[in-house]
CHARMM internal coordinates of N, CA and C (Angstrom, degrees):
IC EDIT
DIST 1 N 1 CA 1.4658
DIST 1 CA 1 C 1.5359
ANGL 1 N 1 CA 1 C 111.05
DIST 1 C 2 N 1.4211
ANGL 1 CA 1 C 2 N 130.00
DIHE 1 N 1 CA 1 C 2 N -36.44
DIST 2 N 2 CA 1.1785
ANGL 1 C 2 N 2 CA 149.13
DIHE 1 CA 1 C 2 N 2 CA 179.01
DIST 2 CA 2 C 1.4561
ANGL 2 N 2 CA 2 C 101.55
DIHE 1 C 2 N 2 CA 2 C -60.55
DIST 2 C 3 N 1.6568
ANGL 2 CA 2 C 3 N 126.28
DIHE 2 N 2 CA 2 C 3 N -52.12
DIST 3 N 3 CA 1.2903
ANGL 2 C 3 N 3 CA 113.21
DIHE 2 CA 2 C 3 N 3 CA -159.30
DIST 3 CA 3 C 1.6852
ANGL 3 N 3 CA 3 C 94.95
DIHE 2 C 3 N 3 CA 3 C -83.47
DIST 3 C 4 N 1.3933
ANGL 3 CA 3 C 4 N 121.69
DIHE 3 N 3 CA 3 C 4 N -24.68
DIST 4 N 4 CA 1.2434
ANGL 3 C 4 N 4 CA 103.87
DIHE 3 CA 3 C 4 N 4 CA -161.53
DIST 4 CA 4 C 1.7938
ANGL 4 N 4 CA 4 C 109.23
DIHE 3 C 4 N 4 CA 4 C -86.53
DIST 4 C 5 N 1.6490
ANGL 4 CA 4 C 5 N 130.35
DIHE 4 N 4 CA 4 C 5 N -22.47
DIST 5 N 5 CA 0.9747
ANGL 4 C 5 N 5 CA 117.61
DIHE 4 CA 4 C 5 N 5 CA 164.81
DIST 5 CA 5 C 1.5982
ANGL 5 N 5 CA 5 C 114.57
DIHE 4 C 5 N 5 CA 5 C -85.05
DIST 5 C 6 N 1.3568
ANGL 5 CA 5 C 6 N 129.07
DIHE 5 N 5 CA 5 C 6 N 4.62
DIST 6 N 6 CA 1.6963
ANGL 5 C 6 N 6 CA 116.15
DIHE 5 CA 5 C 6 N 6 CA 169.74
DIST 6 CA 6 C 1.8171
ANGL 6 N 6 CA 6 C 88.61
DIHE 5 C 6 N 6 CA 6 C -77.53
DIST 6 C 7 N 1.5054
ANGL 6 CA 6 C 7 N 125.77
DIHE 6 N 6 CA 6 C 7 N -45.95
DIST 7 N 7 CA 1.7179
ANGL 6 C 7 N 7 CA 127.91
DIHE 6 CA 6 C 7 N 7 CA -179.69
DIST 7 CA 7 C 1.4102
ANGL 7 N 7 CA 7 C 102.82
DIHE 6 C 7 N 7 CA 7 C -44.58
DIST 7 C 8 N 1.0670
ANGL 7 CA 7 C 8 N 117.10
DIHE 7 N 7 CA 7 C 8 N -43.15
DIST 8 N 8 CA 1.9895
ANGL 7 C 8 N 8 CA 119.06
DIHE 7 CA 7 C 8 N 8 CA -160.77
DIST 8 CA 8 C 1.0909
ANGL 8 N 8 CA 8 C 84.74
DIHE 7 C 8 N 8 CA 8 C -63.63
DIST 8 C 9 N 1.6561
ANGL 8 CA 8 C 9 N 124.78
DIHE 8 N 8 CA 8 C 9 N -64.48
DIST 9 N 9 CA 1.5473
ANGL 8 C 9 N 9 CA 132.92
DIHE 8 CA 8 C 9 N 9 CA -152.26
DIST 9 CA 9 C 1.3009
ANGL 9 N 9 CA 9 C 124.19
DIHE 8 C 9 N 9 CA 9 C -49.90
DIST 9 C 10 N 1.7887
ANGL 9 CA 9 C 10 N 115.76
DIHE 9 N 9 CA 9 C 10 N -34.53
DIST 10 N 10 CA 0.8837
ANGL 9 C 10 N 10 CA 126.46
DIHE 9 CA 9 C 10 N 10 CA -152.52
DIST 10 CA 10 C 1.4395
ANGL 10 N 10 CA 10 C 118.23
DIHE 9 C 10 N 10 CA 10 C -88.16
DIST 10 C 11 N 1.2015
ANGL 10 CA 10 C 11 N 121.53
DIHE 10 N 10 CA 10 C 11 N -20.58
DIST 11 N 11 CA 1.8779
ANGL 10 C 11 N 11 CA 144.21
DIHE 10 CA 10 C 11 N 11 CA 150.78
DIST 11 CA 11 C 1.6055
ANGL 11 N 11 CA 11 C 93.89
DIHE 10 C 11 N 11 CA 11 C -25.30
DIST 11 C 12 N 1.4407
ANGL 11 CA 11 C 12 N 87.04
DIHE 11 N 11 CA 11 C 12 N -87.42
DIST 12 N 12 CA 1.9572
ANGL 11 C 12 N 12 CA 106.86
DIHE 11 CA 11 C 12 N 12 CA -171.16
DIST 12 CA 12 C 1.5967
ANGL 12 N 12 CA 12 C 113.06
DIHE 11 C 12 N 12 CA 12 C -37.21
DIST 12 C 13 N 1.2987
ANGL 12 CA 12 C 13 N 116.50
DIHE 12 N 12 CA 12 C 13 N -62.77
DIST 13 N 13 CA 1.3254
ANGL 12 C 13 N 13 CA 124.17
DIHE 12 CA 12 C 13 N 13 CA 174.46
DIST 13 CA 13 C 1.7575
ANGL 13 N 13 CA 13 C 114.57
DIHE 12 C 13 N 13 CA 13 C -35.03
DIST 13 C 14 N 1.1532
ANGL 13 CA 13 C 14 N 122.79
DIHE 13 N 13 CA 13 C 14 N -67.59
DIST 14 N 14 CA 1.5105
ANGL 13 C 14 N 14 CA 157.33
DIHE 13 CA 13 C 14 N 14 CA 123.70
DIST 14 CA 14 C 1.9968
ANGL 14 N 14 CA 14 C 97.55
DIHE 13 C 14 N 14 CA 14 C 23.35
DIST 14 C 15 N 1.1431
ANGL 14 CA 14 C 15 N 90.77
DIHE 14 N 14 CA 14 C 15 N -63.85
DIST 15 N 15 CA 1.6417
ANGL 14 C 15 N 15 CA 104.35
DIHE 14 CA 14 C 15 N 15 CA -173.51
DIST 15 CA 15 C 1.1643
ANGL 15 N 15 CA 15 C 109.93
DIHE 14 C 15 N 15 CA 15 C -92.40
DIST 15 C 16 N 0.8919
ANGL 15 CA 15 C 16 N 117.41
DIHE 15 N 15 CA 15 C 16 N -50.85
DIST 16 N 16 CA 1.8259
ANGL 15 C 16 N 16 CA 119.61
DIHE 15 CA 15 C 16 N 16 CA 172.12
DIST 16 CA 16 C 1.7171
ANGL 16 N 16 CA 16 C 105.54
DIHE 15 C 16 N 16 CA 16 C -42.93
DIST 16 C 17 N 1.0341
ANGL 16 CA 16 C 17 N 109.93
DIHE 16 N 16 CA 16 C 17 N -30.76
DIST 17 N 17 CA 1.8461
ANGL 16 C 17 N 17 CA 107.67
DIHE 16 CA 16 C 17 N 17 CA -162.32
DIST 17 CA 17 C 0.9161
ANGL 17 N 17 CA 17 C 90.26
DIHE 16 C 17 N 17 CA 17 C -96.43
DIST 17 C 18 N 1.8930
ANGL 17 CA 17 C 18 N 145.79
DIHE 17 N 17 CA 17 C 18 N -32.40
DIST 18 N 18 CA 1.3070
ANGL 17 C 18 N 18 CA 135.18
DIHE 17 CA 17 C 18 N 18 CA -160.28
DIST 18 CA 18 C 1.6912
ANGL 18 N 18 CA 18 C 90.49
DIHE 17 C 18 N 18 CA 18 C -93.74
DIST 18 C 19 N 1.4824
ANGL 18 CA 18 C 19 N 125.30
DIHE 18 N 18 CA 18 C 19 N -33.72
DIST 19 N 19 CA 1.8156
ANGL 18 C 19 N 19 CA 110.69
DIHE 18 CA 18 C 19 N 19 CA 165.34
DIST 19 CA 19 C 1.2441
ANGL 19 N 19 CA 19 C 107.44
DIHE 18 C 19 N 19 CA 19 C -61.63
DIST 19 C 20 N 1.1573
ANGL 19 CA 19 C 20 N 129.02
DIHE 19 N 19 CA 19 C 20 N -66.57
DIST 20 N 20 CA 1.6389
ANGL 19 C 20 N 20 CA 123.05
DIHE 19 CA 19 C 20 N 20 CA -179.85
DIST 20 CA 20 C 1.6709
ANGL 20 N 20 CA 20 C 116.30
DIHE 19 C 20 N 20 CA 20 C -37.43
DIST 20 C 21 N 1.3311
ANGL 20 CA 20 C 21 N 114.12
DIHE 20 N 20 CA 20 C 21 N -25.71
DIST 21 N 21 CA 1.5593
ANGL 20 C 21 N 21 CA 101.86
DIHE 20 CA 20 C 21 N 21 CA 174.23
DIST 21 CA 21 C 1.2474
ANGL 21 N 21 CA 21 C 117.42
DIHE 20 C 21 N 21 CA 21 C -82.03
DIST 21 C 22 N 1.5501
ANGL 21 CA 21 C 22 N 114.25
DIHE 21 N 21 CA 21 C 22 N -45.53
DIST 22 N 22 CA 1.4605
ANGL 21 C 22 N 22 CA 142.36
DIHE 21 CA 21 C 22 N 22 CA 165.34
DIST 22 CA 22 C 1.6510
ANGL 22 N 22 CA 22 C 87.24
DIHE 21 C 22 N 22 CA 22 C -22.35
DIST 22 C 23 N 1.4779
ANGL 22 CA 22 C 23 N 109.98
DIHE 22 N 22 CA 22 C 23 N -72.87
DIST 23 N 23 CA 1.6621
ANGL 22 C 23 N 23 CA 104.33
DIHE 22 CA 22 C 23 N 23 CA -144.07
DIST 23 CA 23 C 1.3397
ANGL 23 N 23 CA 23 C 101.22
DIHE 22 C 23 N 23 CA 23 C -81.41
DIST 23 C 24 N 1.6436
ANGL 23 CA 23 C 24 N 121.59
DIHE 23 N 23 CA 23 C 24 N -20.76
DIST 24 N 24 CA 2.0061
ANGL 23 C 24 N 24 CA 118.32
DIHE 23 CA 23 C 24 N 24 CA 161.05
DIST 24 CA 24 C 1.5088
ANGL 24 N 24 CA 24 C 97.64
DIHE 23 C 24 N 24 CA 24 C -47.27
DIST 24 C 25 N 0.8280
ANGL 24 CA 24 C 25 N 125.54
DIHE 24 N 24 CA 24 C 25 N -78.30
DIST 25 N 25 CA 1.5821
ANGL 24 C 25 N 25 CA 156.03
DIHE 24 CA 24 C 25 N 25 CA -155.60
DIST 25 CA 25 C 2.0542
ANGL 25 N 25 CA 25 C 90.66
DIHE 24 C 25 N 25 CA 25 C -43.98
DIST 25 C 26 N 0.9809
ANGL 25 CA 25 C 26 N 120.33
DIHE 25 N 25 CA 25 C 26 N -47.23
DIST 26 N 26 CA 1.8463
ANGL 25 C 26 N 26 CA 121.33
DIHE 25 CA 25 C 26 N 26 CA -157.55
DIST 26 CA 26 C 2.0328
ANGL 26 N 26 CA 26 C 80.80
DIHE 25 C 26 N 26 CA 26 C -97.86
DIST 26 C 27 N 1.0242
ANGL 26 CA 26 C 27 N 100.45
DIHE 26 N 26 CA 26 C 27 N -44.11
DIST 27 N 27 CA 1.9369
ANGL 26 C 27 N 27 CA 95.10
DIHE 26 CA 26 C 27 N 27 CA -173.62
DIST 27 CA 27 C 1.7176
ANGL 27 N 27 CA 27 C 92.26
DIHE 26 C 27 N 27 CA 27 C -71.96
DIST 27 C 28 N 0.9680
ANGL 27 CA 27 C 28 N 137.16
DIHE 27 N 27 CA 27 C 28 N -16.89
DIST 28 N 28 CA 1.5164
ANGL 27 C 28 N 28 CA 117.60
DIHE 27 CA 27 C 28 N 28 CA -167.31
DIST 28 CA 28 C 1.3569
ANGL 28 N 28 CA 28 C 96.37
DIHE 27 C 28 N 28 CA 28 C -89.55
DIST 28 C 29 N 1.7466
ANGL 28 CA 28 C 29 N 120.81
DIHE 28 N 28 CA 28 C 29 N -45.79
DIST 29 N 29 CA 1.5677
ANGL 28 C 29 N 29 CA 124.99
DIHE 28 CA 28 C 29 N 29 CA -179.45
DIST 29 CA 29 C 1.2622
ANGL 29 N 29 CA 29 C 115.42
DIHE 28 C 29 N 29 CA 29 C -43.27
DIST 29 C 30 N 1.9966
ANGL 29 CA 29 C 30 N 105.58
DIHE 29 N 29 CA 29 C 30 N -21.37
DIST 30 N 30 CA 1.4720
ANGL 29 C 30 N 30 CA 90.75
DIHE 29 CA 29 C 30 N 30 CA -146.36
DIST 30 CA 30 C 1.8573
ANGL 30 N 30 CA 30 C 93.06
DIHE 29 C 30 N 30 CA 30 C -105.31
DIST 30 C 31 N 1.2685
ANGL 30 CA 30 C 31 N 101.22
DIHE 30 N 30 CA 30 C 31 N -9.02
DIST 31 N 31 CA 1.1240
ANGL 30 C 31 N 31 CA 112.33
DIHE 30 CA 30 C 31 N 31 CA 175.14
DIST 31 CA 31 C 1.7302
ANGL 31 N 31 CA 31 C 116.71
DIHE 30 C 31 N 31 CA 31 C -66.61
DIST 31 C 32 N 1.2222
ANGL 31 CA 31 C 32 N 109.17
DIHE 31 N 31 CA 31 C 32 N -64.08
DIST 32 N 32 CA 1.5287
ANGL 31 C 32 N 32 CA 123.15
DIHE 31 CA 31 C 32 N 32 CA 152.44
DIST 32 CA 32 C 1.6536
ANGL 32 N 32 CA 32 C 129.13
DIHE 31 C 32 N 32 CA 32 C -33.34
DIST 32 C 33 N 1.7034
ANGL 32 CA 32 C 33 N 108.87
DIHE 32 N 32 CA 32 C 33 N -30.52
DIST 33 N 33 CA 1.5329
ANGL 32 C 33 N 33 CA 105.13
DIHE 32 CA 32 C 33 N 33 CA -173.85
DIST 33 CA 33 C 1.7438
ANGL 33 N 33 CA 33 C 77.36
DIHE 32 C 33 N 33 CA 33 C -92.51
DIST 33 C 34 N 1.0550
ANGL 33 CA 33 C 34 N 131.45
DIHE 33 N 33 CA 33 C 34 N -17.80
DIST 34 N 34 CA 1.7157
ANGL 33 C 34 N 34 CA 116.87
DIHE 33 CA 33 C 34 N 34 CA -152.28
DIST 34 CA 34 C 1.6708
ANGL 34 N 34 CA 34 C 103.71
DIHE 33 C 34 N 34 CA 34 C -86.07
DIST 34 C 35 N 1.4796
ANGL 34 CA 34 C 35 N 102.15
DIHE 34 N 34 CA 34 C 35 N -45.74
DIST 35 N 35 CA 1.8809
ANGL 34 C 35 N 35 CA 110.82
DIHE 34 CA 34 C 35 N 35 CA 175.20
DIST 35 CA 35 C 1.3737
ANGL 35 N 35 CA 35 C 112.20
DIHE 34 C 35 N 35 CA 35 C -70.73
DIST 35 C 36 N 1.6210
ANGL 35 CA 35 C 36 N 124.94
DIHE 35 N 35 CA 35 C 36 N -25.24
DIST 36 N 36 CA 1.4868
ANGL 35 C 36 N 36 CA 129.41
DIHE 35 CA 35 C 36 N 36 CA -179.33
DIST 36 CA 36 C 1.7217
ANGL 36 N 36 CA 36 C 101.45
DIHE 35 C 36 N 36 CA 36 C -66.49
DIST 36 C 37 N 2.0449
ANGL 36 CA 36 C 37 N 110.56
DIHE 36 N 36 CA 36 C 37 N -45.11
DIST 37 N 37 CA 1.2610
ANGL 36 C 37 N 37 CA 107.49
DIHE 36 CA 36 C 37 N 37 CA -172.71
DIST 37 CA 37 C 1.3475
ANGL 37 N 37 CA 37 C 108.15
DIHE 36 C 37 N 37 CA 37 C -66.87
DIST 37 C 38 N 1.8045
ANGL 37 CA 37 C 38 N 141.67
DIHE 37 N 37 CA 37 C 38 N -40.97
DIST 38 N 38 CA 1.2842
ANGL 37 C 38 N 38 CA 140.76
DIHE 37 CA 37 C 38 N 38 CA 163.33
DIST 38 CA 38 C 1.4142
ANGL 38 N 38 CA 38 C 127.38
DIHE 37 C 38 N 38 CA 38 C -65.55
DIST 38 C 39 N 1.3066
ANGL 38 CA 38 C 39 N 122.88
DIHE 38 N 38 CA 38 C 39 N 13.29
DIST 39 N 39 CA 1.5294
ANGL 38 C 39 N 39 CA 137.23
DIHE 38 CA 38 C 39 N 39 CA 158.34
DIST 39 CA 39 C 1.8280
ANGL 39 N 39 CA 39 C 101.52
DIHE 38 C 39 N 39 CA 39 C -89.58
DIST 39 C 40 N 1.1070
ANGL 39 CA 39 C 40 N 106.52
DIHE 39 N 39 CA 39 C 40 N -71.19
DIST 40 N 40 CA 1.8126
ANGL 39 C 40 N 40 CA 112.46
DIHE 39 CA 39 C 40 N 40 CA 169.40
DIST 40 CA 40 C 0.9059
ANGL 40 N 40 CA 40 C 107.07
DIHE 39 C 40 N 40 CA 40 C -33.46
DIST 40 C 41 N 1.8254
ANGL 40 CA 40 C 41 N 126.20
DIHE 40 N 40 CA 40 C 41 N -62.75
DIST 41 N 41 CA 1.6743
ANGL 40 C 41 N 41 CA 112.64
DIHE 40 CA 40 C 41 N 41 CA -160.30
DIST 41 CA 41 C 1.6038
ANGL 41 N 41 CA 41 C 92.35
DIHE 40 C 41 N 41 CA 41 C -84.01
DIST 41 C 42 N 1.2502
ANGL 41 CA 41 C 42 N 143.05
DIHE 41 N 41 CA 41 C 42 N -9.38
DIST 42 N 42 CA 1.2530
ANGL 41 C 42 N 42 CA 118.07
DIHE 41 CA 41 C 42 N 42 CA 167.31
DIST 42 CA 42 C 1.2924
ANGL 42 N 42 CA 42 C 124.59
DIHE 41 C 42 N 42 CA 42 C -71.06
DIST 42 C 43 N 1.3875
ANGL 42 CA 42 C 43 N 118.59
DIHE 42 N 42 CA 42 C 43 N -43.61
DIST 43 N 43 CA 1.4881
ANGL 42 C 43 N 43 CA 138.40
DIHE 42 CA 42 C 43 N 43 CA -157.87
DIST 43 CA 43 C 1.4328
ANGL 43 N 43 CA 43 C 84.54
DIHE 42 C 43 N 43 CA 43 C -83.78
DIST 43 C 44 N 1.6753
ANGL 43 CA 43 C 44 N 160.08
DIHE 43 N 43 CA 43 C 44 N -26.88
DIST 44 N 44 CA 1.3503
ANGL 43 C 44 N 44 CA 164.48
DIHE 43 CA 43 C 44 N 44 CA -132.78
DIST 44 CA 44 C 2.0225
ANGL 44 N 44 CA 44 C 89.45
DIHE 43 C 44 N 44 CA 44 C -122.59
DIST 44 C 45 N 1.2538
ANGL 44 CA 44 C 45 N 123.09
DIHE 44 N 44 CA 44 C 45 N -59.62
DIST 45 N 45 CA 1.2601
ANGL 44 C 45 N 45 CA 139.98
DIHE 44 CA 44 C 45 N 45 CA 159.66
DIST 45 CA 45 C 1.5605
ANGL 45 N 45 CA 45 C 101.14
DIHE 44 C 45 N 45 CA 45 C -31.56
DIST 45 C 46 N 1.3443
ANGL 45 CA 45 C 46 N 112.10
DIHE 45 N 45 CA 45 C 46 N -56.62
DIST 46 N 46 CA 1.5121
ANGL 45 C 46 N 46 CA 116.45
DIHE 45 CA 45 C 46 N 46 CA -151.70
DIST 46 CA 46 C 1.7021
ANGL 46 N 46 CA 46 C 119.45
DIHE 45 C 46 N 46 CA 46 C 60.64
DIST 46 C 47 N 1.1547
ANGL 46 CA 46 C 47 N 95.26
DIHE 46 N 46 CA 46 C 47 N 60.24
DIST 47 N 47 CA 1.4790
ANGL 46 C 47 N 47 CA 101.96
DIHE 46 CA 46 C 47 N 47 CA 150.95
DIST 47 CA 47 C 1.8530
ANGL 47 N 47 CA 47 C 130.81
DIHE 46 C 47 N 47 CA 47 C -98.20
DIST 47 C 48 N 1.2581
ANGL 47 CA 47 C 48 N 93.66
DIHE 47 N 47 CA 47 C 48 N -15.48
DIST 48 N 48 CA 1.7006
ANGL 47 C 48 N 48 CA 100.34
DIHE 47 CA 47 C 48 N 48 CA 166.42
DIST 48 CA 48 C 1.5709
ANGL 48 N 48 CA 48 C 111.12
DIHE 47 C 48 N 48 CA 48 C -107.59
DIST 48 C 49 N 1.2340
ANGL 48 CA 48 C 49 N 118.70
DIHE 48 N 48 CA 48 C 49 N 13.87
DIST 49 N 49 CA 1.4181
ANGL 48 C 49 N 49 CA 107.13
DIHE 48 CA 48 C 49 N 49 CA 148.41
DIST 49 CA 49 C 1.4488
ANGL 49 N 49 CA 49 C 139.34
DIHE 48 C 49 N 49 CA 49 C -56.20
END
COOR INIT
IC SEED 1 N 1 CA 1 C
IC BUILD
């Protein structure tokens, strides 16, 4: 009984970690397009001149 529900479990687990990367992975892009757009409007501003 033990081996066959750790087997069931292991599908679900499986997917859960490949969404959890998915959504690191789209929040990190979005993090990166968001500080790239406030480097431009600064450097366009000229505040690091």
């Amino acid at each position: 009984m033990k081996a066959h529900s750790s087997r069931r479990l292991e599908p679900q687990n499986a997917s859960s970690q490949s969404r959890q990367r998915k959504l690191l992975r789209t929040l990190w892009v979005h993090l990166n397009t968001s500080t790239k757009i406030c480097l431009q409007h600064e450097m366009t501003s000229g505040s690091f001149a």
